[in-house]
C-alpha positions in Angstrom: 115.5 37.7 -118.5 112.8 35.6 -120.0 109.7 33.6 -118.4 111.9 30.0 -118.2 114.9 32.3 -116.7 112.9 33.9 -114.1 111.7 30.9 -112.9 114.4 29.2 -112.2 116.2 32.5 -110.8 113.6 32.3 -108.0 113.8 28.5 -107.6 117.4 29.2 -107.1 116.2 32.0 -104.3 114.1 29.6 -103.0 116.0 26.5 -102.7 119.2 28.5 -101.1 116.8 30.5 -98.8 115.0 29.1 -95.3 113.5 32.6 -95.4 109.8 32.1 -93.7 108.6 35.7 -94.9 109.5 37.8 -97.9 109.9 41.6 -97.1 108.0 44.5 -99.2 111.4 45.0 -100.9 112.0 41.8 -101.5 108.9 41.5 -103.4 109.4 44.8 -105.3 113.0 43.2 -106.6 110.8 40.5 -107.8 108.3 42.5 -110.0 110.7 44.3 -111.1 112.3 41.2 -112.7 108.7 40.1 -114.1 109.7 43.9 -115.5 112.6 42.8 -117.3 110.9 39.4 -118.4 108.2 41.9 -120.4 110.9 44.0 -121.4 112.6 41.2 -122.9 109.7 38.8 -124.2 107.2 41.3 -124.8 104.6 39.7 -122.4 104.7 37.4 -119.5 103.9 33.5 -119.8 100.4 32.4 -118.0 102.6 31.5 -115.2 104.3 34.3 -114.5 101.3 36.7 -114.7 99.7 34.3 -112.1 102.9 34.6 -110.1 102.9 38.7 -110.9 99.1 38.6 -109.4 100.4 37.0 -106.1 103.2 39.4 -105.5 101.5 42.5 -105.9 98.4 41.2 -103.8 100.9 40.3 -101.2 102.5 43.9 -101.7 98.8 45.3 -101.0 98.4 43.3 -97.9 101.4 44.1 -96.3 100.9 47.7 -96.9 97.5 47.8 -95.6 96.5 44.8 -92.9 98.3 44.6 -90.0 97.4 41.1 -89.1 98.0 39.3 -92.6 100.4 36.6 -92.4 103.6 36.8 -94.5 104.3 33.5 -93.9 101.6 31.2 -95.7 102.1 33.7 -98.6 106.0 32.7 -99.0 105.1 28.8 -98.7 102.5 29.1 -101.3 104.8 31.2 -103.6 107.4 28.7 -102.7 106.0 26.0 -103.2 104.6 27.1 -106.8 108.0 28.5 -108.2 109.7 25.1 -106.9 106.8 23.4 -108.6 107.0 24.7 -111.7 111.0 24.9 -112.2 110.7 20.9 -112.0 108.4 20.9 -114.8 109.7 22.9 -117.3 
């Protein structure tokens, strides 16, 4: 998978999903494809890692605070994937 191909993978999640919240696996599946993005490009575009920072911060808060919300997370990462897959 490269950096355009993940991109508009998860646009593709994103458009076909009314999902509100993304579970810890969920973001886990999506990591691991930045995984295969490395694997295959040898490093992650700018906007990739920035997405790669938001997933794993969200992984950390939902391991460890109880009262973070899920939600505003998978708007923002929506609304940034969506963004991007119309620009490129």
């Amino acid at each position: 998978m490269t950096n355009y191909e993940f991109v508009k993978w998860m646009a593709g999640y994103f458009t076909l999903s009314d999902a509100e919240t993304l579970s810890k696996k969920q973001l886990w599946v999506m990591n691991n494809h930045l995984n295969l993005v490395t694997a295959v490009e040898g490093v992650l575009g700018p906007f990739n890692q920035e997405v790669r920072a938001m997933i794993v911060h969200q992984i950390d808060q939902l391991e460890h605070d109880d009262d973070y919300s899920p939600a505003e997370f998978t708007t923002a990462l929506r609304e940034k994937i969506l963004t991007q897959a119309e620009n490129i």
